[in-house]
N, C-alpha and C positions, 0 to 999 in steps of 0.2 A: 830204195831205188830212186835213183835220180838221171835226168834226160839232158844228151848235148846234140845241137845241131852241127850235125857235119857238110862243110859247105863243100866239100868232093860230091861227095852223095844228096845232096840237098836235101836230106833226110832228118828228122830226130833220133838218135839212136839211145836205147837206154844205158845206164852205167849202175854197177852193184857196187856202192862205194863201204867203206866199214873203217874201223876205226882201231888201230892193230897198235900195239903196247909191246915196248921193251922192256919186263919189269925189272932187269938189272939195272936200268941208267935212268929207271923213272921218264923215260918218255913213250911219246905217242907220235904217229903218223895216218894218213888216210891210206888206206889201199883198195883192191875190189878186182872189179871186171872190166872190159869194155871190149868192145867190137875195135879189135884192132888193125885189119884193112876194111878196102872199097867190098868185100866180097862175103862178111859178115863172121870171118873167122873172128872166135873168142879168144882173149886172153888176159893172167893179170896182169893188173896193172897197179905202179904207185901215182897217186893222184896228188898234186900239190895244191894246198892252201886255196889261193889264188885261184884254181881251176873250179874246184868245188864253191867257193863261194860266189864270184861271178859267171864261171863261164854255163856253167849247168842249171836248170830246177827241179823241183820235187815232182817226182810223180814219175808215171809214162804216157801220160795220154794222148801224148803226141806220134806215139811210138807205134812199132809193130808190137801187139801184143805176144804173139807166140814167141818171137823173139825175148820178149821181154820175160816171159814163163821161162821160157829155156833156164836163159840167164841166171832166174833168180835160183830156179830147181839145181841149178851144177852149183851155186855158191855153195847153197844147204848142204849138200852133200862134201864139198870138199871139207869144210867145217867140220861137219859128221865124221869125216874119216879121218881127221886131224886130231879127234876127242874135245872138239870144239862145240858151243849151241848157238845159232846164229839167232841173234835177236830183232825182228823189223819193227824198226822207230818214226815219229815221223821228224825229228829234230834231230840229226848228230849232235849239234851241239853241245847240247844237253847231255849228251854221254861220253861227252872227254874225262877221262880219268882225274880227279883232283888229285893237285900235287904232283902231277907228269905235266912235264916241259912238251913245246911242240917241236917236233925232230922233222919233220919233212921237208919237201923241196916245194918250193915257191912258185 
């Protein structure tokens, strides 16, 4: 889980970011959650590069937590019903696939 301030909402809102493989083309991108309007509706999202490494940090403590429980509770499960196990890390980095190129958007 990681947190971005939204300067509509002058809020920290949390993000479930993860880390999603094409193993035909041997690549990787970010994807996850985020609070997609002013009004706290969920949705996913792809997350690029750039966003996750400056725009956001680790954690939620800045956040609403129940929100932040929601959040993480609906990834598990879509995971879950995907035949997916979602794993919480405290480094993405560290779990980029070796040998998958980076495919996402910037």
């Amino acid at each position: 889980m990681r947190q971005e301030y939204c300067h509509m909402t002058q809020k920290w809102l949390p993000l479930v970011v993860s880390i999603n493989t094409k193993p035909s083309l041997k690549e990787w991108f970010y994807d996850g959650s985020a609070v997609v309007d002013g009004l706290g509706n969920i949705g996913s999202e792809e997350f690029g590069w750039d966003s996750v490494r400056r725009s956001t940090r680790p954690g939620t403590d800045k956040c609403d937590d129940f929100l932040a429980e929601v959040m993480e509770a609906d990834f598990i499960r879509s995971c879950e019903s995907q035949g997916l196990q979602a794993v919480k890390v405290k480094r993405l980095g560290n779990h980029v696939p070796k040998g998958f190129k980076y495919a996402g958007k910037n």
